[in-house]
C-alpha distance (Angstrom), angle and dihedral (degrees) to the residues before:
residue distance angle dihedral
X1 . . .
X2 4.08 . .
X3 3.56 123.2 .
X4 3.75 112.9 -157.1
X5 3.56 114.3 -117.0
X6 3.97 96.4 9.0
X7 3.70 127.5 133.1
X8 4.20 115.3 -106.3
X9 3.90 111.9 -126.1
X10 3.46 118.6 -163.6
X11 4.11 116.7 -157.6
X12 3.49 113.1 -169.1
X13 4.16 139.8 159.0
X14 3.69 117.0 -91.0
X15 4.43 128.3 175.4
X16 3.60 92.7 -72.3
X17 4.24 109.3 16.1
X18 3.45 132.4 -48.1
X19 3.91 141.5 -12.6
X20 3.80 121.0 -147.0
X21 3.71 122.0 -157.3
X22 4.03 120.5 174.2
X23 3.90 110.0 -173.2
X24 3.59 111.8 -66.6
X25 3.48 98.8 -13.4
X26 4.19 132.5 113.0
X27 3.73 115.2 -74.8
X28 3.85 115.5 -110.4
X29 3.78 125.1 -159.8
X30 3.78 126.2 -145.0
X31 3.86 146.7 179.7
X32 3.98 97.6 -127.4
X33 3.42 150.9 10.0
X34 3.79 85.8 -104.4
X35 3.59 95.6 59.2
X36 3.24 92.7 45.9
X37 4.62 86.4 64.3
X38 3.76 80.0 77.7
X39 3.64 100.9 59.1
X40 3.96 93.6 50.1
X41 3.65 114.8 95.7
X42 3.97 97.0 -133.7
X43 3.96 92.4 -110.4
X44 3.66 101.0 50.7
X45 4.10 131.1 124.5
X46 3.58 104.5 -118.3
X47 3.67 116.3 -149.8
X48 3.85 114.9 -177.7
X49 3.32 124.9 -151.4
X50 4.05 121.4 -160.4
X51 3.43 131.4 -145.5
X52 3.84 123.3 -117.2
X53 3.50 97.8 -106.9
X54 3.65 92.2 52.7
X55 4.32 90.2 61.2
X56 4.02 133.1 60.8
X57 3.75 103.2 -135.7
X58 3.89 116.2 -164.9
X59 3.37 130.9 178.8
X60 3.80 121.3 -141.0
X61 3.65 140.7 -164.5
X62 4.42 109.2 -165.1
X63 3.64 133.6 177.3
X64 4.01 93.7 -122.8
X65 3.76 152.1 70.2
X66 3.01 105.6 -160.3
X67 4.03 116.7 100.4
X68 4.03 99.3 -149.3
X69 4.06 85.2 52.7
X70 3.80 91.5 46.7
X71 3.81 101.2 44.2
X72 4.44 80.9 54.1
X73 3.93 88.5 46.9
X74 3.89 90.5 46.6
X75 3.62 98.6 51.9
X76 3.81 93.1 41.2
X77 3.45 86.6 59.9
X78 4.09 93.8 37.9
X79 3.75 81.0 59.4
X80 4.02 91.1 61.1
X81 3.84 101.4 42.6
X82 3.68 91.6 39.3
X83 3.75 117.6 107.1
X84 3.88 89.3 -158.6
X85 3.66 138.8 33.5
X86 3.96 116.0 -62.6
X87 4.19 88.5 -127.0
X88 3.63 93.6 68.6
X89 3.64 93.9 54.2
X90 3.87 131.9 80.4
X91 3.65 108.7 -157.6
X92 3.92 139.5 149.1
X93 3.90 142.7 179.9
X94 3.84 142.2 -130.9
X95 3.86 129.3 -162.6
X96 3.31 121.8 -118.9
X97 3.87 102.7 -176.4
X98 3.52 138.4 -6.3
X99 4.03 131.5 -142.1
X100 3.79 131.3 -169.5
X101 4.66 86.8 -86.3
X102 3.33 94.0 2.7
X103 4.05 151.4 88.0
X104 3.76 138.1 -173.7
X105 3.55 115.1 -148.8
X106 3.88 144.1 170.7
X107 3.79 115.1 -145.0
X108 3.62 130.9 -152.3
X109 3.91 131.7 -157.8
X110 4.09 125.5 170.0
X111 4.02 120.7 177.9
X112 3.85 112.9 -103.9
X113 3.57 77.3 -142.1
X114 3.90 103.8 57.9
X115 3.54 78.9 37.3
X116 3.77 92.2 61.1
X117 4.21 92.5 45.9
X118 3.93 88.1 42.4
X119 3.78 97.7 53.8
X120 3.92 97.2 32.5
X121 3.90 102.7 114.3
X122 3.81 83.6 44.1
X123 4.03 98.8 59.1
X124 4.17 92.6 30.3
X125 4.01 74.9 66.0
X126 3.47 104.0 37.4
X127 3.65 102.3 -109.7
X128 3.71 108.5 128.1
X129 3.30 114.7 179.8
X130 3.81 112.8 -108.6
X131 3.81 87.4 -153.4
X132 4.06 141.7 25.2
X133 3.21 117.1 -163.1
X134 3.99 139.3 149.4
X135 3.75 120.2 -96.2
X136 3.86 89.4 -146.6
X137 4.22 83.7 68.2
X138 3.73 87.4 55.5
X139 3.56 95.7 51.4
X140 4.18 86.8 54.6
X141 3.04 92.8 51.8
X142 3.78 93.0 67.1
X143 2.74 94.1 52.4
X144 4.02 134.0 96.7
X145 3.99 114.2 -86.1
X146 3.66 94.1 -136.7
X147 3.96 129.1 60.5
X148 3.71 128.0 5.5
X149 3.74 139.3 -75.2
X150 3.67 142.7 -169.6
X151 4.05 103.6 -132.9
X152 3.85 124.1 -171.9
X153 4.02 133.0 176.7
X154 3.33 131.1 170.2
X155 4.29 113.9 -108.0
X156 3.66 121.4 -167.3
X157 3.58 94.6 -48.9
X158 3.64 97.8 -25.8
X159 3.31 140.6 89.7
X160 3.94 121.9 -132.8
X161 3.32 137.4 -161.8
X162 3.63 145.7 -159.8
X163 3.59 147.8 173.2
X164 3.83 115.0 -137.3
X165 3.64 115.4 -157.9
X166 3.66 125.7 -166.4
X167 4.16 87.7 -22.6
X168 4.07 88.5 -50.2
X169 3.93 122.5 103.4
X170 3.60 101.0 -118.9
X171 4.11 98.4 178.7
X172 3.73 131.9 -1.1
X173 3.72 131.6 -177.1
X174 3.61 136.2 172.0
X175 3.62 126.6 -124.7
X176 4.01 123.6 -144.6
X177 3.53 93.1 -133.7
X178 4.01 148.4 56.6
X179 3.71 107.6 -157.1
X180 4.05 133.3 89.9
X181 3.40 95.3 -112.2
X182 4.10 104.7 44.8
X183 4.00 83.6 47.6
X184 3.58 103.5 58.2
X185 3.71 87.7 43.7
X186 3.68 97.4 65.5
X187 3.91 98.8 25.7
X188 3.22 98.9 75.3
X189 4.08 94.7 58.5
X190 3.29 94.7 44.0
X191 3.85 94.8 53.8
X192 4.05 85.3 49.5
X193 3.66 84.7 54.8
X194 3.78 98.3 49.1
X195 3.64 84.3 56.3
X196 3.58 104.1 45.0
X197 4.43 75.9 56.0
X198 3.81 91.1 52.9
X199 3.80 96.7 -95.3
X200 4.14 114.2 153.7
X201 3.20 98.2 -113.1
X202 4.40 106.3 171.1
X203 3.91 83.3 87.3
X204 3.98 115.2 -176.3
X205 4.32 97.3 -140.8
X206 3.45 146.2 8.0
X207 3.99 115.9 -126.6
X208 3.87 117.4 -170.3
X209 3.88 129.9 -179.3
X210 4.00 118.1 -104.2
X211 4.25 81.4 -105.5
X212 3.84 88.3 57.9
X213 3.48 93.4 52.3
X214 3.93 92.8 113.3
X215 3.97 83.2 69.6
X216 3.39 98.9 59.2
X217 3.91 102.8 89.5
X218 3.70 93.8 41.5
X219 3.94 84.5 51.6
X220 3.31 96.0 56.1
X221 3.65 102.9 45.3
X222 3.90 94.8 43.4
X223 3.85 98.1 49.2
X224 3.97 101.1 20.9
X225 3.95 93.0 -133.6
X226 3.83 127.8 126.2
X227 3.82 110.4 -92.8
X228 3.81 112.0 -141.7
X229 3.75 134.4 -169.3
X230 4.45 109.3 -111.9
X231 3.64 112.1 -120.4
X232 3.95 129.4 -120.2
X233 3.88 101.2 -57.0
X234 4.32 111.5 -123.8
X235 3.44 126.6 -167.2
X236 4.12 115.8 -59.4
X237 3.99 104.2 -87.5
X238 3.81 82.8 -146.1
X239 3.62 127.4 107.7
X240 3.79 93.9 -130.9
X241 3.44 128.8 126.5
X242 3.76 130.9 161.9
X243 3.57 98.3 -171.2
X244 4.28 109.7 141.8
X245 4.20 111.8 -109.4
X246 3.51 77.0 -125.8
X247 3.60 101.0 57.3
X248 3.78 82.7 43.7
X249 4.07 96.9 57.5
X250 3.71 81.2 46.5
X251 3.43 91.9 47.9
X252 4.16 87.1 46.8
X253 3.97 91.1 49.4
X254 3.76 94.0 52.7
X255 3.45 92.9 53.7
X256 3.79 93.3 51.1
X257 3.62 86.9 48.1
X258 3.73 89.9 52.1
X259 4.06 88.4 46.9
X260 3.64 90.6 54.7
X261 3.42 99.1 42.9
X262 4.05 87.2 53.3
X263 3.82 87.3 47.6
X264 3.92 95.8 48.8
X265 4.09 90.1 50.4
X266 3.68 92.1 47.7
X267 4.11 89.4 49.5
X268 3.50 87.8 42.9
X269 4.39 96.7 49.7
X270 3.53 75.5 43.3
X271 3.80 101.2 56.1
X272 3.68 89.2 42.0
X273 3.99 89.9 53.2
X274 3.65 80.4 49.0
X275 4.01 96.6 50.8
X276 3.82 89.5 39.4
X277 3.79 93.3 52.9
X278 4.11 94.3 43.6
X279 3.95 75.7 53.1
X280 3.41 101.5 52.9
X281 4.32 85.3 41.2
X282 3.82 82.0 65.5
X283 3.23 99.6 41.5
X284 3.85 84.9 62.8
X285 3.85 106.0 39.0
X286 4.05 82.8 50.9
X287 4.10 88.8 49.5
X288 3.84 86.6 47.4
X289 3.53 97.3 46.9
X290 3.82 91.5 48.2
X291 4.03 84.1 44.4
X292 3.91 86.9 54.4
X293 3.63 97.9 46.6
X294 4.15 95.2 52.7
X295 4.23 84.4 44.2
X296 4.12 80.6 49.0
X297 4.22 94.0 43.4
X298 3.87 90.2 45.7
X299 3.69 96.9 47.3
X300 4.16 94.4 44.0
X301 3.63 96.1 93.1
X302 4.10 96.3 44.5
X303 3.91 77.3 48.5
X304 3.78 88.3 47.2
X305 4.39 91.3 54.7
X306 3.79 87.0 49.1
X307 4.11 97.4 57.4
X308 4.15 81.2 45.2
X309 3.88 88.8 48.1
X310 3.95 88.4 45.9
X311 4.02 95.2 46.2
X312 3.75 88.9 45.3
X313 3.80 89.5 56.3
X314 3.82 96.7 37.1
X315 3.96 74.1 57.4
X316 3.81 104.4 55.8
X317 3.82 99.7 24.4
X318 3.85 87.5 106.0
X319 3.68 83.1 68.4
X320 3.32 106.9 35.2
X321 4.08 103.0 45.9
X322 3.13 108.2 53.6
X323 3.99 96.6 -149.9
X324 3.62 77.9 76.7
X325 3.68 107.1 55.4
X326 3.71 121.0 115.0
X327 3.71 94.1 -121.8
X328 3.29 90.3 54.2
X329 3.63 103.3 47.9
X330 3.46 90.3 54.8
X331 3.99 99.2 52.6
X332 4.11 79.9 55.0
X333 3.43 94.9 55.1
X334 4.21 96.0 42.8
X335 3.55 93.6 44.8
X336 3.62 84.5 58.9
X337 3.41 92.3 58.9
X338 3.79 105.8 113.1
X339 4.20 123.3 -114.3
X340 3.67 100.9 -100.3
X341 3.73 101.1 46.6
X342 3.93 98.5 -125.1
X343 3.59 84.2 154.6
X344 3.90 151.9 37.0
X345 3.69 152.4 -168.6
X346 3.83 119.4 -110.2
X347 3.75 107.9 179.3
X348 3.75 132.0 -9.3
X349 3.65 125.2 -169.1
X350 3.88 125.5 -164.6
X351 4.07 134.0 -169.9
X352 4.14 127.7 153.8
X353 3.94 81.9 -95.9
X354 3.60 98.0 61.4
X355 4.08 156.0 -59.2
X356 3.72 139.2 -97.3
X357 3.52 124.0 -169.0
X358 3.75 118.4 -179.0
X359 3.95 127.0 -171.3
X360 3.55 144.4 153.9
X361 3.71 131.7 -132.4
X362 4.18 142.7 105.0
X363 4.27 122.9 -26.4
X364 4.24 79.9 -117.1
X365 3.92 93.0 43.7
X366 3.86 91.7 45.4
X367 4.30 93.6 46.4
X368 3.75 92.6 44.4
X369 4.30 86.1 53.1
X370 3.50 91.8 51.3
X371 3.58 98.0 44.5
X372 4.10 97.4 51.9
X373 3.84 87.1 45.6
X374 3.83 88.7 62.1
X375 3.52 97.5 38.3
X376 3.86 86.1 49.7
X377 3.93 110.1 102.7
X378 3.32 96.3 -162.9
X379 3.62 88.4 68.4
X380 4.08 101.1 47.8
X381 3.48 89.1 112.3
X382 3.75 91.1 82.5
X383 3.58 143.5 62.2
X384 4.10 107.9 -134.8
X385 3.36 115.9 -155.8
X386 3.91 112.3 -167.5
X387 3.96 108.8 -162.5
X388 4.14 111.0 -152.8
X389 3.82 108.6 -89.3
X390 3.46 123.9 -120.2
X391 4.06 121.8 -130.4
X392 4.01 123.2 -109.4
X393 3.57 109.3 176.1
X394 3.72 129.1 -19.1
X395 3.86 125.0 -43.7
X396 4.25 77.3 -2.5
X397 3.95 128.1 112.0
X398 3.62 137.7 178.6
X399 4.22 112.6 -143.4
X400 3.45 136.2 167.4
X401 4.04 129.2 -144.8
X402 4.03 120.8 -155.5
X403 3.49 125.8 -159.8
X404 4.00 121.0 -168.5
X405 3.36 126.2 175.5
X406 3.94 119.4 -99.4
């Protein structure tokens, strides 16, 4: 599984143990897989690469081109050259040339089991491989994509070798030994072999790693063929990868661990932005209130001379407004004295506070009073108050009408 942005790592065998190679950086060599933990950056794509040894390479010829037919052909015949159940095996194919009905293809087959010891230090810390692959696939792919050419390396002790065809590995097999001498003992044999299988084997060069360098006069003299120095190894152009499904759901639930771990940090900087700004919200109402309250405590005294100025002229707006004026109150309240004199005034009292006018006269006379003296608008400055009257004499009432100042 791919982490956006990270580094690729690429572990592979090399004479002694393993090489480690993170992007762009040096190459550093270690003694295992756990070593090797320390010289990942924690973010990296790992891609393993396995050793010969560690992978059954086959090489077969099928009547089909189609890939879903050949991958149930291959492991139908996996399940016949296998010595243990096809389950407990992660394995995978590539073509290697096509006919009109027929395919040429190499297979590959590595026990979940030796998988499981190989990679241990790796998974006890986490680090699953993103990618297994065969280091025998990187070597072909530095090589030339046209012609054919012997290719040997030294692998933990052993020597492979392969035959690279047209840029694709089209054999590999390791070699129990390291030296000169062991080499060209079994090479030969095992070339005759790869050709009784249908492996090219009139091949143009002979490419060795710098490790293999020891080999290179002894290759030259036996087969008469330039010897060349391999290139920097990239990652295997092939599709192939031998990585478990189970290391791959593992692989899948790390990563959604690692998603939700990103997504609960983010909502929790974000809650704390949150807090901190509600904070700093409260921080400011309280310095505005406080702000408020000193504008309040140094206006209270100009707000003080105001209610004086308002009491003083509550006090002498009898004299000043005329609406209010004595004389004038009283020519509101006679003129409202209906036409035919059913009724009449009998004291009326005055002060800045308020009025009382009291009378006596008819129910009708009294209502019809009381409703011209609201309707009046020269009186709308006051608030009459008309208490219920109390009865004399027949069809005669005594009332009273207060006026106080709005």
């Amino acid at each position: 599984m791919k982490q956006n942005g990270a580094p690729p790592a690429l572990l592979g065998p090399d004479a002694h143990g393993w090489r480690v190679s993170v992007g762009s950086g040096a190459e550093q060599s270690v003694a295992t897989l756990g070593e090797a933990i320390t010289a990942l950056p924690a973010s990296a794509n790992v891609e393993l690469a396995l050793p010969c040894q560690s992978v059954l390479i086959e090489r077969h010829k099928l009547p089909s081109t189609d890939r879903a037919e050949l991958a149930d052909m291959l492991q139908l015949q996996l399940e016949k050259t296998l010595p243990y159940p096809i389950e407990d095996v992660s394995h995978g194919f590539e073509i290697l040339s096509q006919g009109e009905n027929e395919s040429t293809v190499l297979t590959f087959a590595a026990s979940r089991a030796q998988l499981d010891t190989l990679c241990a230090p790796l998974r006890e810390k986490g680090r699953i491989p993103g990618r297994i692959t065969l280091q025998a696939l990187r070597v072909a792919a530095s090589c030339p994509d046209t012609g054919t050419i012997l290719a040997l390396w030294p692998e933990q002790g052993q020597t492979a070798c392969a035959i690279v065809s047209d840029g694709k590995l089209a054999w590999a097999q390791p070699i129990a030994a390291l030296g000169p001498d062991a080499v060209l003992g079994e090479l030969p044999g095992l070339l005759l072999s790869a050709e009784l299988q249908g492996v090219p084997g009139d091949f143009s060069e002979i490419r060795i790693s710098e490790e293999a360098g020891d080999l290179a006069d002894a290759l030259a003299q036996h087969f008469g063929k330039p010897v060349e120095k391999l290139g920097a190894l990239p990652g295997a152009k092939s599709s192939l990868d031998l990585l478990p499904p189970a290391w791959q759901a593992e692989l899948r639930s790390r990563a959604r661990g690692d998603t939700l771990r990103q997504n609960l940090l983010v909502a929790g900087v974000v809650w704390l932005v949150l807090v901190a700004a509600a904070f700093g919200y409260l921080a400011w109402l309280k310095n505005r209130v406080q702000a408020v309250e000193r504008e309040h405590l140094a206006m209270k005294p100009r707000f003080a001379g105001i209610e004086k100025q308002m009491d003083r002229w509550n006090g002498l707006a009898p004299v000043l407004d005329p609406k209010r004026y004595i004389t004038e109150v009283l020519h509101r309240l006679i003129t409202a004295i209906p036409e035919d004199k059913s009724m009449s005034f009998t004291s009326f009292s005055f002060s800045p506070r308020e009025w009382i006018a009291k009378g006596e006269g008819t129910t009708d006379a009294r209502f019809a009073l009381v409703t011209k003296l609201k309707a009046d608008k020269e009186l709308d400055g006051f608030e009459l108050y008309t208490p219920p009257e109390q009865p004399v004499k027949e069809n005669t009432v005594t009332f009273t009408v207060t006026g106080k100042p709005r």
